[in-house]
C-alpha positions in Angstrom: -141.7 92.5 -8.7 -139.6 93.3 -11.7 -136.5 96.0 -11.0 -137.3 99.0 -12.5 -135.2 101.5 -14.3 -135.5 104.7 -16.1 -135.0 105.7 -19.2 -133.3 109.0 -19.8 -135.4 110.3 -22.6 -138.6 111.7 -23.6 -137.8 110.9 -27.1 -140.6 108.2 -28.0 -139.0 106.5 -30.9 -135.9 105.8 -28.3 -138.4 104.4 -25.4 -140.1 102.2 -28.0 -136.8 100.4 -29.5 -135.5 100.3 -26.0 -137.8 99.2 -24.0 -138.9 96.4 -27.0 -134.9 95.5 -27.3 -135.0 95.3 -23.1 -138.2 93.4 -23.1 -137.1 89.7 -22.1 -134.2 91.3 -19.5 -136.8 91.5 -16.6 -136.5 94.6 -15.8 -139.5 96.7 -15.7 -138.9 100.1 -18.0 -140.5 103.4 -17.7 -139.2 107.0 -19.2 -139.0 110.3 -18.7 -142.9 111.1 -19.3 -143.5 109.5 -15.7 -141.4 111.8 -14.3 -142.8 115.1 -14.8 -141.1 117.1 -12.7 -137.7 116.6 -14.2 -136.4 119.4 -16.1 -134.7 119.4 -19.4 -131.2 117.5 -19.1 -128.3 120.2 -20.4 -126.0 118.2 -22.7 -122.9 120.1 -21.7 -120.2 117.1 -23.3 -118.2 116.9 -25.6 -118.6 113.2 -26.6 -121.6 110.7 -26.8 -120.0 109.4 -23.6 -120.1 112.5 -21.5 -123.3 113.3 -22.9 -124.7 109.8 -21.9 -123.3 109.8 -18.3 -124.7 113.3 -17.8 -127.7 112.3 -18.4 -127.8 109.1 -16.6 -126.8 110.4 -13.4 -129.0 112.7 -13.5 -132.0 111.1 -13.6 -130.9 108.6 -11.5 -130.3 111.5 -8.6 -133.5 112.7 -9.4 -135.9 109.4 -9.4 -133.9 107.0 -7.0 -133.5 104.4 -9.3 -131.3 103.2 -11.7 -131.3 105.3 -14.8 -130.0 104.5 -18.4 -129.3 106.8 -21.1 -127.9 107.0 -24.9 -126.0 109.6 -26.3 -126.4 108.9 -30.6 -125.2 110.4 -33.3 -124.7 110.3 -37.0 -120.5 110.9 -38.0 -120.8 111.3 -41.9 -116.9 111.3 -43.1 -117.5 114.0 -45.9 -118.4 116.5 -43.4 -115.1 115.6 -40.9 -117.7 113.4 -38.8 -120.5 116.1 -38.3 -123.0 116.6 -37.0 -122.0 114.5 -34.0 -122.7 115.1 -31.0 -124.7 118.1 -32.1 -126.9 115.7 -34.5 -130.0 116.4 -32.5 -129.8 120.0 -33.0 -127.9 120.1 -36.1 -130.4 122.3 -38.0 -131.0 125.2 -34.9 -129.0 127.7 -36.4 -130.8 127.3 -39.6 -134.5 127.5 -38.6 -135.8 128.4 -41.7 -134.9 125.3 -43.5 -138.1 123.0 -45.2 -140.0 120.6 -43.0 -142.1 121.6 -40.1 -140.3 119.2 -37.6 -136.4 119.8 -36.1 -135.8 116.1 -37.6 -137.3 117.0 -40.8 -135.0 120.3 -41.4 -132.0 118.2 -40.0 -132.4 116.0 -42.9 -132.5 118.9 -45.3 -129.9 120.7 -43.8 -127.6 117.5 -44.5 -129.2 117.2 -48.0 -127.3 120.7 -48.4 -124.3 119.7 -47.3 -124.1 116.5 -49.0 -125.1 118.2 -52.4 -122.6 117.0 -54.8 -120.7 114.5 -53.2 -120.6 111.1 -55.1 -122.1 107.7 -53.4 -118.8 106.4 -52.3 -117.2 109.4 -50.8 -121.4 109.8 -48.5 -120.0 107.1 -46.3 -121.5 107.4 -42.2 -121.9 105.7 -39.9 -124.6 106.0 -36.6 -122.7 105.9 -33.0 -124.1 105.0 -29.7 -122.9 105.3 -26.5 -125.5 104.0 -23.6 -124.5 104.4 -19.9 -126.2 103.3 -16.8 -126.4 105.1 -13.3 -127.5 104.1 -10.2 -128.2 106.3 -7.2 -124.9 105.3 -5.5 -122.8 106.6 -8.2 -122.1 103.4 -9.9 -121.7 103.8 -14.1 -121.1 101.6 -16.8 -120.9 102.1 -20.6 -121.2 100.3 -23.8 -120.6 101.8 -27.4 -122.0 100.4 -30.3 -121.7 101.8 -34.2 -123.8 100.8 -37.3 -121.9 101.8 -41.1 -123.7 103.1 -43.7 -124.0 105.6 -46.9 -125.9 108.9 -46.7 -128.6 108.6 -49.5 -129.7 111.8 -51.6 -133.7 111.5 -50.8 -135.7 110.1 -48.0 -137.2 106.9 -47.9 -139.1 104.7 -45.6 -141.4 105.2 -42.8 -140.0 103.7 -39.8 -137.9 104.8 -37.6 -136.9 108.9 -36.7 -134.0 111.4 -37.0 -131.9 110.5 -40.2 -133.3 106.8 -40.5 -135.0 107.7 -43.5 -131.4 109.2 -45.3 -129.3 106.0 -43.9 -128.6 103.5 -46.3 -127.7 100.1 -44.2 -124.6 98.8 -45.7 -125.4 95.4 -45.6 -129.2 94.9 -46.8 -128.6 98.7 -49.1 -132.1 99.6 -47.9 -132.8 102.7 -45.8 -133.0 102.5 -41.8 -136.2 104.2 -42.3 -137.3 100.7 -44.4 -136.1 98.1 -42.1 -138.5 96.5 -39.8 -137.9 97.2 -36.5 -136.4 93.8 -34.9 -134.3 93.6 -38.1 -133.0 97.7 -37.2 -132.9 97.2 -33.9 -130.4 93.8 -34.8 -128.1 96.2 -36.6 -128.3 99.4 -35.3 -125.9 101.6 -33.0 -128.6 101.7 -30.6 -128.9 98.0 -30.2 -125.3 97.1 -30.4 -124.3 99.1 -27.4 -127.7 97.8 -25.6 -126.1 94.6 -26.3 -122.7 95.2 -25.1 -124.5 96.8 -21.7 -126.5 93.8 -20.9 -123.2 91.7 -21.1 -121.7 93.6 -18.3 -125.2 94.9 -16.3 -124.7 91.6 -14.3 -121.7 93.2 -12.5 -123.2 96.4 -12.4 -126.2 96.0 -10.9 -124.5 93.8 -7.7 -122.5 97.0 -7.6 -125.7 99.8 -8.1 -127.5 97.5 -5.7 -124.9 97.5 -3.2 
């Protein structure tokens, strides 16, 4: 039988890139909408690592089994690297923004801020920090980062949170545009998934210990 581990999120965009980037580890995935009876996870940190670790161990307190979680964020240079940690919730103290979803008035919210500022000086870039738990009390984490520009509209179709306002650097389309094994190649996300699995060797013997 396949090893299983949790996914700290209930976030179906992030269980669908992670469990398709995690799909020839052998290790059997499952999230957060198998395990009802785990109550919203306060992010009380004040980095993506923090954030990530909190949420890893506690899921894996809760289930038994080794949990992984990602703290992400988008750092756009114009604004001093908001929104950060707080990207998620970036728009809550402005409800009455446009669009009828948080991710939707997040985007218009950093329309606002952006209003004005040239093409060059909208430079961003998407952080990731993924951390795995075990039930033992054994961590590791991996950072990853993906550069980019902060577009004026929305484009594209796949993808969630700001991928439809993040211009990729290299290809100059949106994240939002970008099929997903060629996003999942480049992104935050999979860069730190990557940098993970190079050391989850040595921490599972130590989890499993």
């Amino acid at each position: 039988m396949e090893p299983v581990i949790v996914l700290a999120t209930r976030n179906k965009g992030k269980v669908a890139e992670l469990s398709a980037m995690l799909g020839n580890s052998g290790l059997a995935v499952r999230g957060l909408d198998d395990f009802p009876q785990i109550d919203e996870i306060e992010e009380t940190g004040t980095t993506f690592e923090e954030n990530a670790l909190i949420k890893a161990r506690a899921v894996a307190e809760a289930t038994g089994l080794v949990a992984v979680a990602d703290d992400s964020g988008l750092a756009v240079d114009a604004l001093d690297g908001a929104p950060g940690v707080y990207s998620a919730r970036y728009s809550d103290d402005t409800p009455d923004l446009p669009g009828d979803t948080r991710d939707k008035r997040n985007n218009a919210k950093l329309l606002n801020a952006l209003e004005g500022i040239p093409h060059e000086k909208r430079t961003a870039r998407f952080r990731c920090v993924m951390a795995a738990a075990a039930p033992n009390g054994e961590t590791a984490t991996a950072d990853g980062s993906w550069e980019g520009h902060i577009a004026t509209c929305e484009k594209g179709d796949n993808g969630f949170g700001y991928d439809p306002l993040f211009i990729d650097s290299l290809s100059g389309q949106h994240s939002a545009q970008l099929l997903p094994e060629v996003k999942n190649a480049r992104s935050h996300r999979g860069k730190a998934l990557a940098a993970l699995m190079e050391i989850w060797p040595e921490f599972w013997k130590r989890a499993s210990a």
